[in-house]
C-alpha positions, 0 to 999 in steps of 0.5 A, spaced: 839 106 884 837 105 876 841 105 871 841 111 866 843 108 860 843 115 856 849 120 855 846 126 860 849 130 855 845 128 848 840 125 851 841 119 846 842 112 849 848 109 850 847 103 845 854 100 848 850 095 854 845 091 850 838 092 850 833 087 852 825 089 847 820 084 851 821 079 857 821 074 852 828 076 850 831 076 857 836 070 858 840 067 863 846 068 860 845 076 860 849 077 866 853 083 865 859 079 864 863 077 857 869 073 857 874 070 852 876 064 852 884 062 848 883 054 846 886 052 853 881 055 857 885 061 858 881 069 859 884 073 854 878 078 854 874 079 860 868 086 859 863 087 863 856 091 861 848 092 864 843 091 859 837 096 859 831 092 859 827 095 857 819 093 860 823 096 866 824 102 864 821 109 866 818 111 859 819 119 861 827 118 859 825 115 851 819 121 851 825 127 852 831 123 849 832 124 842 826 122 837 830 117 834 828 113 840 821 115 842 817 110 838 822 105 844 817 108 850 812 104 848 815 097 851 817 101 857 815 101 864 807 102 862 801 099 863 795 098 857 791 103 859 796 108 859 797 107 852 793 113 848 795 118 853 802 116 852 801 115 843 799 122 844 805 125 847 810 121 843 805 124 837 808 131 839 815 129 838 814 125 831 808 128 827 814 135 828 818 131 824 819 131 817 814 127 813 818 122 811 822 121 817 815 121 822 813 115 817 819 111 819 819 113 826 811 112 826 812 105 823 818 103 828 812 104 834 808 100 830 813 094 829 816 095 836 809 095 839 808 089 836 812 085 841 808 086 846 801 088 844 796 085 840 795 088 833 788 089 835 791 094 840 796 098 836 792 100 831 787 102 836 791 107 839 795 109 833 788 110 829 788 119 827 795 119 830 799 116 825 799 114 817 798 106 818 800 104 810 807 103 810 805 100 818 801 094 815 805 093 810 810 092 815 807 088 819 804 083 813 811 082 812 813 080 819 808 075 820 809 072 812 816 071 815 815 068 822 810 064 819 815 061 813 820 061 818 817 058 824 812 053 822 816 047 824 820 051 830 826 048 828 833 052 828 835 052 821 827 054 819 827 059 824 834 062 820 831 062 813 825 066 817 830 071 820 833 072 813 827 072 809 825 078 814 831 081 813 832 082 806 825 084 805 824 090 811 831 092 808 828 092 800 823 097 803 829 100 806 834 101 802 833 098 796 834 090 792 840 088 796 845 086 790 849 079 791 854 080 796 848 082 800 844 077 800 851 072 800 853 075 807 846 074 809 845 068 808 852 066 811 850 068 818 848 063 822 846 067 828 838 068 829 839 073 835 845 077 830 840 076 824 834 079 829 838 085 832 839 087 824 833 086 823 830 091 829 836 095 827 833 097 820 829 101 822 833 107 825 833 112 822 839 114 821 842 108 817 844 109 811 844 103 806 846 096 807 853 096 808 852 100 814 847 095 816 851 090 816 856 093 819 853 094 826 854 087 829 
């Protein structure tokens, strides 16, 4: 039997297990065992979890969850030609919504969709469902960052990149990130934690930066 990562009570993921966006970020090492070792070797802590990967997904859970998670339908279980007709459903749930949040919740769609999809595709499928403004600027963002990050495809490159997109989508978000902001980023030293607070940004929920970088 699949795994139902939602609490059937709320209808809202259980985002204790963690969750896989795209196969690229499926590892090895995602094998639903954690363990910590004391410096001899010894187990002190042993957990065990399931991770959502998402492209497995039905996106049916993500389409009736709570709105927050709805933009999450387009890296489910779902083929490209499905795509318009999904957009359309996900567009009922969204454009209901404040203004302002169906924005944020629209520019998280067009972010998530950029891992899988084309940008070519997005915009065509999210054409006359969406305002794309605060979109595009997102995305400009992303690909300046990677670019700058990437380039040499070495580990401290792909750091500055992380930490570049971070504090940019967080500026848009919250607000310039004062100096113990930008000091606690720039100490992180962890490209997958650095990735996670970055996708985090855009919940929309989250309220300022020090909740941000409380979530990991």
């Amino acid at each position: 039997m699949a795994f139902n990562p939602f609490d059937v009570s709320t209808k809202e993921l259980v985002w204790d297990d963690p969750v896989a966006l795209c196969k690229e970020a499926n590892s090895p090492s995602l094998t639903g065992l954690y363990e910590r070792q004391a410096p001899d070797g010894w187990v002190t802590n042993r957990y065990n979890y399931r991770v959502v990967r998402l492209w497995k997904e039905d996106p049916e859970q993500y389409l009736n969850a709570g709105v927050a998670l709805v933009p999450l339908a387009t890296l489910a279980d779902v083929q490209e030609e499905s795509l318009p007709e999904l957009v359309q459903r996900m567009a009922a749930r969204i454009n209901a919504e404040p203004p302002a949040r169906a924005t944020k919740l629209w520019t998280a769609t067009y972010l998530l969709m950029g891992l899988r999809y084309s940008e070519e595709l997005a915009n065509h499928v999210l054409e006359g469902v969406a305002n794309m403004t605060q979109s595009v600027t997102y995305q400009a963002i992303l690909r300046e960052g990677r670019k700058e990050g990437l380039i040499e495809g070495r580990n401290e490159g792909r750091l500055t990149g992380e930490r570049q997109i971070l504090i940019r989508l967080g500026t848009k978000r919250f607000g310039e990130p004062d100096a113990v902001t930008v000091a606690a980023i720039e100490a992180i030293q962890d490209v997958n934690r650095l990735e996670s607070l970055g996708e985090r940004i855009l919940e929309p929920d989250l309220q300022g930066w020090d909740a941000l970088l409380r979530t990991t």
